[in-house]
C-alpha positions in Angstrom: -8.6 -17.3 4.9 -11.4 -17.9 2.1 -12.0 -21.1 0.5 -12.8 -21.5 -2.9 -14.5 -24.5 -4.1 -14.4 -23.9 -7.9 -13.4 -21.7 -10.8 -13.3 -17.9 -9.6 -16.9 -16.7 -10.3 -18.5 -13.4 -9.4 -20.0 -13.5 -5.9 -23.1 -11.4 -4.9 -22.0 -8.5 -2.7 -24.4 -7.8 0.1 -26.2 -4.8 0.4 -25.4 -4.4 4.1 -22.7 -6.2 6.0 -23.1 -7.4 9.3 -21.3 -6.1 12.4 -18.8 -8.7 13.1 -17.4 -8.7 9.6 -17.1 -5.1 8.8 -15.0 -4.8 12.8 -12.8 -7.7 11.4 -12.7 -6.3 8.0 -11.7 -2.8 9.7 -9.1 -4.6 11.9 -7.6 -6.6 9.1 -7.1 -2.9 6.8 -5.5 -1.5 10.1 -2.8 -4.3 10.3 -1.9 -3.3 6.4 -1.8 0.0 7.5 0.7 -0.7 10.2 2.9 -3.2 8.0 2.4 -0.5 5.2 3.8 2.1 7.5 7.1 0.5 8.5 7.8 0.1 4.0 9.5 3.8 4.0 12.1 3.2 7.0 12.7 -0.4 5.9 13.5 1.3 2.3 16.0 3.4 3.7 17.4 0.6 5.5 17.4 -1.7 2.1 19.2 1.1 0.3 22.3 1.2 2.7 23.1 -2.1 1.1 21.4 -2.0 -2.1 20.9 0.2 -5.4 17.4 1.3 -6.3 16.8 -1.2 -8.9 18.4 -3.8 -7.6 16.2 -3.2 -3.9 12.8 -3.4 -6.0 13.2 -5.8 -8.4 14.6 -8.3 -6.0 12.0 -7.5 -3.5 9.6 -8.6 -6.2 10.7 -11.5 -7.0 11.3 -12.7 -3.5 7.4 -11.9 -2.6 6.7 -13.3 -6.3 8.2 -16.7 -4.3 6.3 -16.4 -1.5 3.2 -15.7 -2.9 3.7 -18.6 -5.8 4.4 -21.0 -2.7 1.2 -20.0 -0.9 -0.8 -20.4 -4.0 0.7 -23.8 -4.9 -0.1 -25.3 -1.3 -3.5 -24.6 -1.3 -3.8 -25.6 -5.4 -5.2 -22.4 -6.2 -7.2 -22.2 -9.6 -6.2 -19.6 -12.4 -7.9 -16.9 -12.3 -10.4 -16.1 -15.1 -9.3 -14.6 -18.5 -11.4 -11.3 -17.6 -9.5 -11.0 -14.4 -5.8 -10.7 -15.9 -6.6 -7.7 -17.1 -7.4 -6.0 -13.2 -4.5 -8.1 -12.3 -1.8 -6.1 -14.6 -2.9 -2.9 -13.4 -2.5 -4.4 -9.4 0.9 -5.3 -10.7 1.5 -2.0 -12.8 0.7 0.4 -9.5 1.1 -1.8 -6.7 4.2 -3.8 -7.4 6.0 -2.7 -9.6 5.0 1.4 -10.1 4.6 2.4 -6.5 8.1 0.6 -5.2 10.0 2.0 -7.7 9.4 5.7 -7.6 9.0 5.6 -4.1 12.6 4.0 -3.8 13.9 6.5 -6.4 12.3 9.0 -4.5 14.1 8.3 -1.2 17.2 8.1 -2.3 16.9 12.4 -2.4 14.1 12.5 0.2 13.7 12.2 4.0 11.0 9.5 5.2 9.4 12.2 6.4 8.9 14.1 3.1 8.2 11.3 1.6 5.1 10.4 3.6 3.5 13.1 1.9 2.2 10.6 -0.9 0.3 8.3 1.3 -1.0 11.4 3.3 -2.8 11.8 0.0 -3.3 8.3 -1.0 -6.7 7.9 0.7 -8.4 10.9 -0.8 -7.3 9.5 -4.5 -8.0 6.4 -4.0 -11.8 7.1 -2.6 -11.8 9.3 -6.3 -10.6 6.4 -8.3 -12.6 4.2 -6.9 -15.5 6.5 -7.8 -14.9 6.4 -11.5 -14.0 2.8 -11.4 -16.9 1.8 -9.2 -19.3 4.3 -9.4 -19.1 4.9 -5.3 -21.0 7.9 -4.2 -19.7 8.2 -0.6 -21.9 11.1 1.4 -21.3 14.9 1.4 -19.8 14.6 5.2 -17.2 11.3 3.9 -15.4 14.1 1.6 -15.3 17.1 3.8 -13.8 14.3 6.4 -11.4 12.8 4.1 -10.1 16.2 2.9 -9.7 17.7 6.2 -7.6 15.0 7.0 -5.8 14.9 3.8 -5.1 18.3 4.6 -3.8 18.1 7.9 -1.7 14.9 6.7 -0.3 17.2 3.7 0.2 20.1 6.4 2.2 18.5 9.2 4.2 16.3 6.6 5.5 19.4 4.7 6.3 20.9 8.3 8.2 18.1 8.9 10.2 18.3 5.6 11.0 22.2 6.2 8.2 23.6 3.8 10.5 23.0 0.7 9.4 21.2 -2.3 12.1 18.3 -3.4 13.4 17.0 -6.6 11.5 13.7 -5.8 8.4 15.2 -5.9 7.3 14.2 -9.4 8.2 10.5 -8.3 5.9 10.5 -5.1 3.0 12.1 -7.0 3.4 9.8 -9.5 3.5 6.9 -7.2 0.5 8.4 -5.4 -1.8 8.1 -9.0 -0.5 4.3 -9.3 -1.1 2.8 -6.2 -4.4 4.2 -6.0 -5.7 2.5 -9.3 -3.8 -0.7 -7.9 -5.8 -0.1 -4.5 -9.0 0.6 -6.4 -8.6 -2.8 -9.1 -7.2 -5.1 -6.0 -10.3 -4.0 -4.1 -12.6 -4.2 -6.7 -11.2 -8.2 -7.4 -10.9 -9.2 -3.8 -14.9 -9.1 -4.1 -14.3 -12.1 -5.9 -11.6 -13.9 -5.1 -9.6 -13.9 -1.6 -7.6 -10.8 -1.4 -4.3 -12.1 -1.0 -4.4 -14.5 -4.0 -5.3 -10.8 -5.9 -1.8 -10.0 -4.9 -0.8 -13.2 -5.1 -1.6 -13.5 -9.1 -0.2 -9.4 -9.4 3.4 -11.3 -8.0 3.5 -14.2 -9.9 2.3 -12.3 -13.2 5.3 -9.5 -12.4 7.9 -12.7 -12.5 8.7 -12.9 -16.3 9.6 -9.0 -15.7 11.1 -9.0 -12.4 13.9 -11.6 -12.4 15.6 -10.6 -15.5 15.7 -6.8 -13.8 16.7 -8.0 -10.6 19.5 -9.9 -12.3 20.8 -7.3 -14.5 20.5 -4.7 -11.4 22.5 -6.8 -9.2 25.2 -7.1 -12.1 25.6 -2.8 -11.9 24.5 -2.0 -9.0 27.0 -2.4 -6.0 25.6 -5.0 -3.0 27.1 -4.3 0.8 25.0 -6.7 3.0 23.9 -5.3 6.1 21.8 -6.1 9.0 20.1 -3.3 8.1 20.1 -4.0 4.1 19.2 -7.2 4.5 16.1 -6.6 7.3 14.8 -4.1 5.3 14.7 -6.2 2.1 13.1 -8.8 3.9 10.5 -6.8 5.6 9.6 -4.8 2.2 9.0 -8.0 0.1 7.5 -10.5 2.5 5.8 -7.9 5.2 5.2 -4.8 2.9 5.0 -6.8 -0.2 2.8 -9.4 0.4 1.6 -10.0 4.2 0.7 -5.9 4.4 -1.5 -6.4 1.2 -3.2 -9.7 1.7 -5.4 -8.0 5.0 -5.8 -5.0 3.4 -7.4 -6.3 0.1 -9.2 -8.5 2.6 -10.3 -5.5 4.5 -11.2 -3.9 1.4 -13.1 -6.2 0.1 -15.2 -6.3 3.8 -15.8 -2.4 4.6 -15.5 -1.3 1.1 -12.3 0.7 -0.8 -13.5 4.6 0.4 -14.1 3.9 4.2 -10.6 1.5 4.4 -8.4 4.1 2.3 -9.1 6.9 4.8 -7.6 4.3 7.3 -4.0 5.2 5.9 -4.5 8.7 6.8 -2.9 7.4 9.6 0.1 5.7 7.8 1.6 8.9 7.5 2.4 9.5 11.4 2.9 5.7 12.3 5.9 6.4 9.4 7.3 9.0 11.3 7.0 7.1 14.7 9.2 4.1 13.1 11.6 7.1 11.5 12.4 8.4 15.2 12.8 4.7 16.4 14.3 3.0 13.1 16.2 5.9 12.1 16.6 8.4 14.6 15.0 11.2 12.8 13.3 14.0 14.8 9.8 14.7 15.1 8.1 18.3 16.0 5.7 18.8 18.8 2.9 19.4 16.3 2.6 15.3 15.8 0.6 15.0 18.8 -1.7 17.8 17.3 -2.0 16.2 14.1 -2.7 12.5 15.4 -5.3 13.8 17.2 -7.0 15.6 14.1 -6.5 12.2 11.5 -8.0 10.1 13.8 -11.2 12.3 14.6 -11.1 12.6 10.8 -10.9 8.7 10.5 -13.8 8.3 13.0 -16.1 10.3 10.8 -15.1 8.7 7.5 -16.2 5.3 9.3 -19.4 6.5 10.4 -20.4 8.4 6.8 -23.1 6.6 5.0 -22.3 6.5 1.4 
């Protein structure tokens, strides 16, 4: 992890980044990918136990803890006053608007349905970057990222039967607030560690989150599962706060456009964990489509932007 010596200051950002960062900055986005991945079948499990609200706001506040306790041990300073403001929209669209509609969403939906929104995450959040940060990734970076998108889009809609779900508004309107959250996190784990950006979104949510989680657990039913309770731990400490602290870190190394188009693969590592985790069915076409992302995610790598 970074050290910070003093008060959170702007860093200088390198023009070009050496080698050895950028493959560990790559590596560290893959391993949010993968714990991002497994946040849909662990939902699913959390819901066999709890109600919607209940799931997310107590998720919250248990990654809110975790995140608090991190920050306390290593006495990390308060962010600057013209952070917060970044820091509310992570929180708005990364933990508190993304979890919600997706749960909501999946209470109606099939995992595999449902991976449809981060099958387009990477192609919004590469554009909301570029009005945020005034990226201009390369002619060859879009046709990549929307061919992929595409075939995402194509082989998750398969997968859901062609038909268009009552959920949908939810999971496009989850897709459009976890992309600003991506972009803002991104753009503050420049300068500050990434996972005290998270970290700081948590602890902001907390005034919100406990007083929701305790009204949700006074109307919503709670039937403690294995299952329930795995997947509520795996969504707020993996999902929550461990899958975010590498990606902003991997982010903040290889830049937001090249390190979305990573989760173009989130999409079918979802459905792997849906056939194991939940013993949905997959089609012969996912062998096709893996094979298409990741040529697509080589390329996106590669573009010069």
């Amino acid at each position: 992890m970074k050290t910070q010596s003093s008060a959170i200051a702007p860093a200088p950002i390198a023009v070009s980044t050496p080698a050895a960062p950028r493959s560990a900055g790559t590596l560290q986005a893959a391993l949010g990918v993968v714990a991002f991945s497994l946040t849909f079948p662990a939902t699913a499990w959390g819901l066999e136990g709890f109600g919607p609200w209940s799931l997310v706001a107590v998720r919250s506040v248990l990654a809110a803890l975790i995140a608090g306790g991190c920050l306390l041990a290593v006495g990390a300073p308060v962010p600057a006053r013209r952070h917060w403001a970044g820091l509310a929209v992570v929180a708005a669209g990364v933990v508190i608007g993304f979890p919600m509609l997706t749960t909501l969403a999946l209470r109606t939906s099939t995992t595999a349905h449902a991976a449809v929104v981060v099958g387009l995450l990477p192609l919004t959040t590469a554009l909301f970057s570029a009005l945020r940060m005034g990226t201009r990734p390369s002619r060859t970076f879009w046709l990549a990222a929307l061919a992929g998108a595409g075939a995402v889009v194509a082989f998750t809609v398969q997968q859901s039967g062609g038909a268009l779900s009552t959920a949908d508004l939810y999971l496009f309107g989850a897709l459009l607030v976890c992309a600003a959250g991506y972009t803002e996190g991104g753009r503050l784990a420049r300068v500050m560690p990434g996972w005290r950006v998270i970290g700081w979104a948590l602890v902001l949510c907390l005034p919100l989150s406990v007083p929701a989680a305790a009204v949700a657990l006074a109307y919503e039913p709670v039937a403690l599962t294995g299952h329930s309770v795995a997947g509520l731990l795996w969504v707020a400490a993996g999902s929550q706060f461990l899958g975010l602290v590498v990606w902003y870190r991997g982010m903040a190394a290889i830049g937001i456009p090249k390190a979305s188009q990573l989760q173009l693969a989130q999409p079918l590592l979802t459905l792997v964990w849906s056939v194991l985790l939940l013993g949905e069915h997959l089609t012969p076409a996912a062998p096709l489509t893996a094979a298409a992302v990741l040529v697509c995610i080589a390329v996106t790598q590669r573009a010069r932007g």
